[in-house]
N, C-alpha and C positions, 0 to 999 in steps of 0.2 A: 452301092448300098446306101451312102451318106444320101445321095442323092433320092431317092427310095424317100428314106427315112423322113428327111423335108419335105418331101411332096404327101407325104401321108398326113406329117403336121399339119402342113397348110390346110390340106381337104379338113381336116378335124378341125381345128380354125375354124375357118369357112363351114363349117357345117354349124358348129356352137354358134357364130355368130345369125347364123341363119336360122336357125331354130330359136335363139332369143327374140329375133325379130316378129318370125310366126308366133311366138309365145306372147310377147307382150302386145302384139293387134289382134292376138285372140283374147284376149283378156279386158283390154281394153274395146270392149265391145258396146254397143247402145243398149238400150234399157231393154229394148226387145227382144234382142237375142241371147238375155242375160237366161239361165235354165231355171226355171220356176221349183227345182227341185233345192236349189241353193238354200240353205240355213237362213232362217228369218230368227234367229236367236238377238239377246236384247245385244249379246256383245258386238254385233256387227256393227258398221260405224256406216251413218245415213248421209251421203254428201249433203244434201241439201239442208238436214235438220240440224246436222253434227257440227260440219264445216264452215256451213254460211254464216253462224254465230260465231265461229270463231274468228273470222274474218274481220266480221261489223265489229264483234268487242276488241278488236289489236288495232283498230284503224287501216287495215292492209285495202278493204275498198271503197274508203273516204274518198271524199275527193280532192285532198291535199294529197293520197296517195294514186294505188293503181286506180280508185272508184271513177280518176279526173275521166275526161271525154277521150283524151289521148295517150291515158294511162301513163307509167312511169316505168323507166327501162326495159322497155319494147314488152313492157307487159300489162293488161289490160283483164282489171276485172269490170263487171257489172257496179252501180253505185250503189253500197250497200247488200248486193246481193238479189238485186232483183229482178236479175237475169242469170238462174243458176247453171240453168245445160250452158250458156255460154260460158259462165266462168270454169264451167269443166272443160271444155273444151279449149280452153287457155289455158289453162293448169295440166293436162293429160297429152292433148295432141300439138300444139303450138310447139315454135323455140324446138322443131323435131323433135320431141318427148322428151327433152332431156330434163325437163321438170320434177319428172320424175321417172325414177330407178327400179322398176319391180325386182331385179334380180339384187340388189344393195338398199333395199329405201331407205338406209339412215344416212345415203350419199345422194339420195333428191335436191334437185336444188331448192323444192321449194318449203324442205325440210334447214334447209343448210343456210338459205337467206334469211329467213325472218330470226333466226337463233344465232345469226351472226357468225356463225362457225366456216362462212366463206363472204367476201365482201358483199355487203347492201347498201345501198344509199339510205335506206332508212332506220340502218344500226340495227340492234337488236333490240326487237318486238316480241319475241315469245321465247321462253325461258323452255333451254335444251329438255331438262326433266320437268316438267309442266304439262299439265294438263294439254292445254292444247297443241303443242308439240306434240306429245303422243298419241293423242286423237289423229293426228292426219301421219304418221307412222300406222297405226295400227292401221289405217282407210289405205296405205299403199300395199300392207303386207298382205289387206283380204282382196289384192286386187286390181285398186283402185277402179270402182266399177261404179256406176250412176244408176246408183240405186237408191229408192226412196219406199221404205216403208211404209208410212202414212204422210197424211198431208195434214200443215197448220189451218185451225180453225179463227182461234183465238188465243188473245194471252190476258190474262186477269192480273190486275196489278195490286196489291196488297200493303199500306192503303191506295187508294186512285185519289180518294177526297179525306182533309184531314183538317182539322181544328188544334191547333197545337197550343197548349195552355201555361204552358212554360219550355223559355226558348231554352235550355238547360239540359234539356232532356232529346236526346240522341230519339231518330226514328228509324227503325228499319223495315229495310221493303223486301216485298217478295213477288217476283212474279213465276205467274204459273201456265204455262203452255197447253194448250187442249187440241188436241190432235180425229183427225176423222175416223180413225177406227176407235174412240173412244176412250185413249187414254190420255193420261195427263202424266206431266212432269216439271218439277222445279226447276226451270232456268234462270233462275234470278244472276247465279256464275255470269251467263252466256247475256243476260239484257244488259244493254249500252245505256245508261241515266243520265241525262243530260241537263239543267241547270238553263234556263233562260237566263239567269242573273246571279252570275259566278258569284258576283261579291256577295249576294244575299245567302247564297244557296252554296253548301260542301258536302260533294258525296264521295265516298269513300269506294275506288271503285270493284278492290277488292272482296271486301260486306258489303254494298248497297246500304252502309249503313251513311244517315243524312245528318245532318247538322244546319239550322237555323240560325243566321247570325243578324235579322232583320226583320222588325215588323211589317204586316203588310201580307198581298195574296200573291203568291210564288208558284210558276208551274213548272215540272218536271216531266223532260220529254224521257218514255221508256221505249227503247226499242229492241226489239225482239224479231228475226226475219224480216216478212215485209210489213208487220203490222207495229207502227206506232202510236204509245198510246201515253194523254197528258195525264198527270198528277195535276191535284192542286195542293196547296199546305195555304192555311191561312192563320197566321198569327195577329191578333186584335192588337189594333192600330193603339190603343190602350189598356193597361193595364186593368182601370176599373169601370166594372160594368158599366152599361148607362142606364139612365133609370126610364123607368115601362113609358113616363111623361114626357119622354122626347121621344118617342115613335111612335102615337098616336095620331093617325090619322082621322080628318073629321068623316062624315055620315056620305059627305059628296065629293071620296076621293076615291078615285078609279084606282078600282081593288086589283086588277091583274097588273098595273105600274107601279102602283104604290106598295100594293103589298110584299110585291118582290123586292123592289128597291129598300124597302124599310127592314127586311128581313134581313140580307144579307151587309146592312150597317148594323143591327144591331148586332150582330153575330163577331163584325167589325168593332165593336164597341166606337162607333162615329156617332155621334147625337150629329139632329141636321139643326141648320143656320135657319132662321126664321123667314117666312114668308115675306115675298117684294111685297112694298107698296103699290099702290094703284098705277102712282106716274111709271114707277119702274116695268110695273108688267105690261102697262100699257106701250111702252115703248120697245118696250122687246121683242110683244106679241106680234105687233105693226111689222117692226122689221123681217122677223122671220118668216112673217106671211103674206107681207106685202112688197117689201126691200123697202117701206119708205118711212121718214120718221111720219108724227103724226104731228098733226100740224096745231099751232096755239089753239087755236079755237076749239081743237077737239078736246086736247089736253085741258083745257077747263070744263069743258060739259063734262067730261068723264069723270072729273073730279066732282065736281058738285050732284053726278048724279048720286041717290040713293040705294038704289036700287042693289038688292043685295042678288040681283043675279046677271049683275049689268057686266061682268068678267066673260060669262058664257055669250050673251048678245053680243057682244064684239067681236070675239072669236067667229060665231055666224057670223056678222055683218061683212069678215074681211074677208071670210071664205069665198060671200058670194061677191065678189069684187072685182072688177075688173084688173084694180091693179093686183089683187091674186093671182088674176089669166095670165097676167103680163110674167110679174117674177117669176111663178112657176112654169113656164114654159122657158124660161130661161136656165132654170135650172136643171130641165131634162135635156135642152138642148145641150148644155155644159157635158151632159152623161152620153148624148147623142152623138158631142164631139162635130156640131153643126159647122158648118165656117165654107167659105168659097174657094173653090177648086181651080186649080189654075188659072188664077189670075180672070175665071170667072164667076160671080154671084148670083145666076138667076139658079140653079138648082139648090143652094143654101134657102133663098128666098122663099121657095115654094114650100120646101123642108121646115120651113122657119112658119111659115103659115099653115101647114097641116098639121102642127104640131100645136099650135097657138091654137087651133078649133079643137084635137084633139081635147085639150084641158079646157076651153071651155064650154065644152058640152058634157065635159064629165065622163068621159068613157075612161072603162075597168082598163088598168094598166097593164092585163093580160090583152086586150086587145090592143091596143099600142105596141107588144111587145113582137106581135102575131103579124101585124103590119108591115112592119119593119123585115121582119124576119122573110116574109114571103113575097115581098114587093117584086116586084117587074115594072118595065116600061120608061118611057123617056126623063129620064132625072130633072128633066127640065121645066117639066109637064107634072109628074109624079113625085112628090113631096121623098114619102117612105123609101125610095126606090134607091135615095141618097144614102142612104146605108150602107148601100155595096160601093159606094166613092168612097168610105170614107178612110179606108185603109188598103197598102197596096196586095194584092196577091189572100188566096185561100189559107194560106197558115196564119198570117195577121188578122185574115176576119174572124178565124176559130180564136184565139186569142183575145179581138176584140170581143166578139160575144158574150164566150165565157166570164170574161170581168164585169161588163156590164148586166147581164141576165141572171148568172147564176153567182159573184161576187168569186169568179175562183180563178187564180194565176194558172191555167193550162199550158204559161207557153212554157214552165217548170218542165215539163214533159216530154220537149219537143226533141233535146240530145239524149236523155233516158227517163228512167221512169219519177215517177217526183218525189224525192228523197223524204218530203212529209206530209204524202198524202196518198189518197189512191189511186191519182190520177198516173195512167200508164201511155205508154209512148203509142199504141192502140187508139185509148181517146183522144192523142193530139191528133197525130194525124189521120187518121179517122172523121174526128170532127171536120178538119181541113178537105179531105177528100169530099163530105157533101159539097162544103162554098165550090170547091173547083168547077164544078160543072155552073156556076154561076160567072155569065158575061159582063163586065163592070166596067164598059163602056158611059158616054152620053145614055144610050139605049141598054139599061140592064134585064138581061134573055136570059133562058135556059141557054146550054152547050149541048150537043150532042155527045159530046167528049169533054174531057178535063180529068185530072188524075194529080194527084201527089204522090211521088218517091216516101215508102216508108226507109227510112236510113239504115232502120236494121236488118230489114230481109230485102234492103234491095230492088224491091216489085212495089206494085200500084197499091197503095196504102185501102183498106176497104173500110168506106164508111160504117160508119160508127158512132151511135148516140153516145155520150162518153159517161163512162162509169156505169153503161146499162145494157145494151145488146150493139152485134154486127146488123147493120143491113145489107139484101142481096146485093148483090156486084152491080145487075143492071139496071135499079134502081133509077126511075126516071128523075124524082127530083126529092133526095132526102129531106129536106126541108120542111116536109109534111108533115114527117115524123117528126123530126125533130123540134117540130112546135107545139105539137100534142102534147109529146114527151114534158116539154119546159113548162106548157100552162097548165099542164094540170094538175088540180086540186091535191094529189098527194107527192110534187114533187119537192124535194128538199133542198131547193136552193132557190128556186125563183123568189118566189114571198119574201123571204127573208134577205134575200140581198138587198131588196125594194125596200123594207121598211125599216132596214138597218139602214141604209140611207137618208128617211124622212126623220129615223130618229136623231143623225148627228148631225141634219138641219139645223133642228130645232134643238138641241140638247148638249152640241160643241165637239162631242163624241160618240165614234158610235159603238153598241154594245159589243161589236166584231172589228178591231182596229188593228189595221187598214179596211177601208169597206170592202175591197175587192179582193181580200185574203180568206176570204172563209175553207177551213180546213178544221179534221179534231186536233190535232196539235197546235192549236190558236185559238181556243174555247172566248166563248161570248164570255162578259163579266160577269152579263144573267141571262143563263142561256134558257131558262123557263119561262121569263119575260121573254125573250124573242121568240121563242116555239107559238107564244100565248098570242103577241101581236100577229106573228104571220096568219096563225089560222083564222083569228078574226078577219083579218087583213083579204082572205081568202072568202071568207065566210059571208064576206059584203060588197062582193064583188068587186074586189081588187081595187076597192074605190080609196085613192088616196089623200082624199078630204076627209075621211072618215078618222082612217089613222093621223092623221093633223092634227084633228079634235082632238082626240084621246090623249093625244098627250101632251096637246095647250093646257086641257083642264085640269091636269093632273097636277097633285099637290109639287111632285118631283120637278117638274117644269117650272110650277110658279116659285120655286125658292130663292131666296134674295141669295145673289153673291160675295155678299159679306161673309168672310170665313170665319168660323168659331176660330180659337188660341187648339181645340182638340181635334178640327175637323181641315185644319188648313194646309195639310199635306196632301189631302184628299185630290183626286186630279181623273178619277174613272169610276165612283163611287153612287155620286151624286147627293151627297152630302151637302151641297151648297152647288151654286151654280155656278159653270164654267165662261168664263168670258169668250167672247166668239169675235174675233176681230171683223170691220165690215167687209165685204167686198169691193175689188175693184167698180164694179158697176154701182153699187148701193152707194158706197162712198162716194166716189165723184157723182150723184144723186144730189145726196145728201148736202154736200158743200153746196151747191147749186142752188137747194130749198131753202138753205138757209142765209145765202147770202141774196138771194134772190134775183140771182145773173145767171141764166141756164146756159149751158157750156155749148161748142160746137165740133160735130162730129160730120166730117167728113162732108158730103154734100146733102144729108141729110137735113131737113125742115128744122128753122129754129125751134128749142123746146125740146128737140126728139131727147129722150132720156135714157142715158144710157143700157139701163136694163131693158131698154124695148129693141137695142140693136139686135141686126138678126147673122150678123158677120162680126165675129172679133176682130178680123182686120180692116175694121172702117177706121178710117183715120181719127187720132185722137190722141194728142201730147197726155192729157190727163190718164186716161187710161194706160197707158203706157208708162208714164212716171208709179200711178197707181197698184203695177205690175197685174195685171188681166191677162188671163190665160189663153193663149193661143188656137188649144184645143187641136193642135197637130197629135197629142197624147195626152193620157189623162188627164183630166184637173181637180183630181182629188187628191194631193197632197197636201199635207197639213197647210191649211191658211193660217196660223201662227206668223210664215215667214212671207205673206203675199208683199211683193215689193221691197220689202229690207231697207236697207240703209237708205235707197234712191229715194223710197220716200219717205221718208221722215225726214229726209235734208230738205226735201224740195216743198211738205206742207210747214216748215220750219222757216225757210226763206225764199222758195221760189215764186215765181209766177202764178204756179196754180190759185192761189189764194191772195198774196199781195195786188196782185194786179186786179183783182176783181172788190174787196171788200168794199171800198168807199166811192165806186165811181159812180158816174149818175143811173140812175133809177133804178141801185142796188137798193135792200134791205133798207140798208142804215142810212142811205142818203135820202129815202122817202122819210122817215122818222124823223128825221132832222129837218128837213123840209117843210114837213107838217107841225111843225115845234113841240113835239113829243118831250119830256124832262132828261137828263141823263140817267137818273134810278128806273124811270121806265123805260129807256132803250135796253139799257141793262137787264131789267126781266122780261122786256118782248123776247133779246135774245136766247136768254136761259129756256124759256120755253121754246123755242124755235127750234135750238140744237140739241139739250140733254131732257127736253119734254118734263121736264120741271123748275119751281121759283128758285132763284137764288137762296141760300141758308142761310142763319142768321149771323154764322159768321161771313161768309161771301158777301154779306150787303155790308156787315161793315167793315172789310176791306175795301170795297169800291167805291163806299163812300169818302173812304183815305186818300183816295185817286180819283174822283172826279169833284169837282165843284158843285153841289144840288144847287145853288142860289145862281149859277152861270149858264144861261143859254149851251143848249148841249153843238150849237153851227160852231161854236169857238173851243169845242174841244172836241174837234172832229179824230188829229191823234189821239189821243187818249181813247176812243172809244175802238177806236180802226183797233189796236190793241189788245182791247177788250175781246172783240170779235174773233181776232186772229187769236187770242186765248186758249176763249171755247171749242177751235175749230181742229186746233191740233193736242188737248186733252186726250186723256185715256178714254173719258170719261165718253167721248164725244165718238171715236175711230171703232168703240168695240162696243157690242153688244152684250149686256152684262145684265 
């Protein structure tokens, strides 16, 4: 009978147990088998609207936690949530469901870990009776079922833009959710506010309420699902207004540069720093558009000229200049990433001169970009075709691309989707799957084949214009599209990568910093200014001498970098001008002009000048001391730190300059020769190197230090000194 008795147990056992099991994989069913006649009541809880907020706001799928790529305690969510059937799918069916309890849910573990109520590595994150604890309680008790009511639209941020007029004064935010079937709701609870600059910025994460504890323009990231979006606050740099007589522009100042810029200081309360001088602008103008300084002779016609429109004619004159052709193809090549390939240069070479006619015949920078983009044929023969050398494998050329064409980090993308942008792991390799069918050989062909592994689903990633449509599978050679797509006239990122580029040529920074970061959570300074140039920029056939101009003449460009006592914090404004240290190639130029000994590169013709090289690695101590970029990876990192320490020790005491200032048929040794005075070797130099006379305090300091009444052959030190002075000045290495 006992025996009976047990066996009945067990079957009953085994049967509850059995029936739990069919009960909770009935339950836990896909979105499609879910019965349409289920309660759509408000109380039901939306995995994806409910949950994934509460997630992003506890930090649970950051990427210091589960969000990482490899997750944390064999548990893996999506970054941020923007992969939510996967994160159900970790949370519901992984870890054998033991995530969660339908039959007990206040014994789920994934009730039990974040509340700390059984051990976590990441302590407790969400408080037992708290909102969000209960939210994913109640979402087990209806089921736990993946279901989604409506879908996010947008979220409205409340304020997004804000003028704050006393820091004293708390702000608080609101944001508001707008969903596709039309309704809206408060989640300000549920958005994550983030602080670009802790110490400036405290938000309170409970109220969203903010606190200001720093003048200046402050952005706050809000994130809500998969859409983040920037705040600005901007607190005036001073207290008291400035008056209408410092932001007046004159009659012939380019009203879509100027007027933006002069808006948004005034609003700053920054008066701007007065207008450069003639020598000043002229030497700045030279460099930026030339790399060269200008030479004595010009520097005095310019000065003597009258001419009240002789600012603009120079600006022409350098445009049409050869040595414009020359720096500015150097400059695209830097972008181009030009350089020789395995230990051989004739495919750089050819690269280096299709691109050198490129710029001077003037062609629209959407055809250059269309070139490149579609090339074929012997890399060694075909200049453009060198594109597809210049980085290894299809995921690095989508990578390269995007940074260069459209200014946007895709490879953000490549382990999940981009935690501050729209860019989704779709675009990356997507994009990557067109290059694949790309042969990048000697001889760069079409493939018949070529494919990238998407890492999420496992299978042949399907191209894809990124951030815009799939194309079909057997797609002969996406590239067509995808050029279309890039140059044309309404897309929102080519233009603008471009001329946020020429602006931080010429201007030290650019209005999108880093230039290959363009994203809405990294807002331009003035992003009306940049909409305005692109479309012009667009609008004149992509000609980028056009944009040059525009913003040589523009009052903002010509302002002297003398900092007012109210404007000298300023550093992204344009209140005054940013000093722009030279380039490796400009500078080692520049010493060269000036001293009048032209350096030697590699096996190259004496004379050859640096900026004309077409291979970064031609040989060259100076360059090298100089720190010149390799171009294996970018070279747009701040030139602030070009060289460092190596060179300043070395134009301090080394070679580069000792060894050359006084030897025969330099500068100074021709002057001396010709028995030129010491006061005028002294201002030949001044003009040679800082493109202006000595001042009147400089002349009489060196009159303290040379002899006028002593043949200058007998104070050849003193003057060698002199020389070496000017050469390693601030005044002399930067452009200001």
């Amino acid at each position: 009978m006992k025996a009976i008795q047990l066996t009945l147990i067990t079957l009953t056992l085994s049967t509850v147990l059995i029936l739990c099991v069919v009960y909770q994989n009935t339950v836990i069913a896909d979105d499609e088998q879910f019965s349409s006649t289920m309660s759509e009541s408000s109380d039901r809880v939306d995995f994806e609207n409910d949950l994934i907020p509460v997630f992003t706001k506890f930090g649970c799928n950051a990427g210091a936690c589960h969000g990482a790529a490899a997750g944390r305690g064999e548990f893996n969510l999506s970054l941020f949530g923007g992969n939510p059937q996967a994160d159900y799918k970790a949370i519901v069916r992984q870890f054998a469901g033991r995530r969660v309890n339908l039959m007990h849910p206040e014994e789920s573990l994934v009730v039990l870990k974040p509340t700390a109520q059984t051990k976590h590595g990441g302590g407790q994150v969400l408080d037992e009776t708290g909102e969000g604890a209960q939210l994913l309680l109640s979402w087990i008790r209806q089921g736990a079922r993946y279901e989604t009511l409506h879908h996010l639209d947008r979220v409205d941020i409340s304020p997004q833009k804000h003028v704050i007029a006393d820091l004293r004064n708390p702000i608080q935010l609101r944001a508001t959710a707008h969903f596709s079937d039309g309704t809206t709701e408060d989640v300000t609870r549920w958005t994550v506010f983030t602080p670009e600059d802790t110490s400036a910025i405290e938000i309170d994460a409970s109220t969203a309420i903010v606190k200001v504890h720093r003048r200046g323009r402050h952005i706050i990231l809000a994130r809500y699902l998969t859409e983040v979006v920037p705040i600005e606050f901007i607190a005036p740099l001073n207290e008291e207004p400035i008056s209408s007589e410092a932001h007046t522009s004159s009659k012939s100042a380019d009203v879509g540069i100027d007027g933006e810029i002069l808006e948004l200081l005034s609003t700053l309360r920054l008066p701007v720093s007065p207008a450069a001088d003639d020598t000043t602008f002229l030497r700045r103008i030279t460099l930026d558009l030339t790399g060269r300084l200008p030479t004595p002779d010009t520097v005095a016609a310019f000065l003597a000229d009258p001419d009240t429109q002789k600012r603009e004619t120079l600006v022409d004159t350098l445009l049409a200049s050869d040595a414009f052709n020359e720096y500015w193809t150097l400059q695209l090549a830097k972008l181009l990433r030009i350089r020789s390939q395995d230990d051989e240069a004739q495919g750089a070479l050819v690269y280096h001169q299709w691109l050198a006619e490129q710029v001077r015949d003037g062609l629209g920078y959407d055809q250059i970009a269309r070139s490149v983009i579609l090339a074929i044929g012997d890399s060694h023969e075909v200049g453009p075709a060198n594109f597809y050398r210049t980085v290894d494998g299809p995921r690095e050329q989508a990578e390269f691309m995007s940074e260069l064409f459209m200014g946007a980090r895709l490879r953000c993308a490549n382990c999940h989707n981009h935690p501050l942008d729209k860019w989704t792991q779709d675009d990356y390799h997507g994009l990557a799957a067109i290059f694949a069918k790309i042969e990048s050989e000697q001889v760069v062909k079409l493939k018949t084949s070529g494919e990238v592994i998407h890492p999420a689903t496992r299978e042949k990633a399907i191209p894809r214009i990124p951030g815009d449509r799939f194309l079909p599978t057997n797609v002969a050679d996406g590239r067509v599209e995808l050029v279309d797509w890039l140059t044309g006239p309404d897309n929102p990122y080519f233009a603008k990568a471009i001329v946020n580029r020429l602006w931080k040529a010429m201007m030290g920074r650019g209005l999108v910093e880093p230039v290959d970061d363009f994203r809405a959570t990294n807002p331009a300074t003035h992003p009306e200014l940049l909409t305005e140039l692109a479309n012009d920029f667009v609008a004149h056939g992509y000609d980028l001498r056009r944009t040059l101009k525009r913003i040589a003449l523009s009052e903002t460009y010509a302002r002297s970098a003398d900092a007012l006592p109210q404007n000298a914090t300023d550093d992204r404004f344009y209140s005054h001008a940013l000093q722009k240290p030279l380039e490796p190639e400009v500078l080692a130029d520049a010493i060269s002009d000036v001293l009048g000994v032209p350096d030697a590169y590699g096996n190259e013709p004496e004379g050859t000048r640096a900026i004309s090289l077409f291979d970064p690695n031609t040989e060259s101590d100076a360059l090298d001391i100089l720190g010149r970029c390799a171009r294996e990876t970018s070279c747009e990192t701040s030139t602030g730190v070009i060289g460092g320490l190596q060179r300043k020790l070395h134009l301090f005491n080394g070679d580069l300059l000792n060894a050359r200032i006084g030897i025969s048929d330099s500068r100074l040794d021709g002057l001396i020769s010709i028995g030129e005075s010491p006061m005028e070797i002294v201002n030949t130099f001044y003009l040679a190197a800082l493109s202006r006379y000595p001042t009147n305090t400089e002349q009489q300091f060196w009159k303290q230090h040379v002899d006028v009444n002593t043949p200058a052959d007998s104070q050849r030190a003193v003057l060698e000194d002199m020389v070496w002075s000017l050469l390693t000045c601030n005044e002399f290495v930067t452009n200001h």
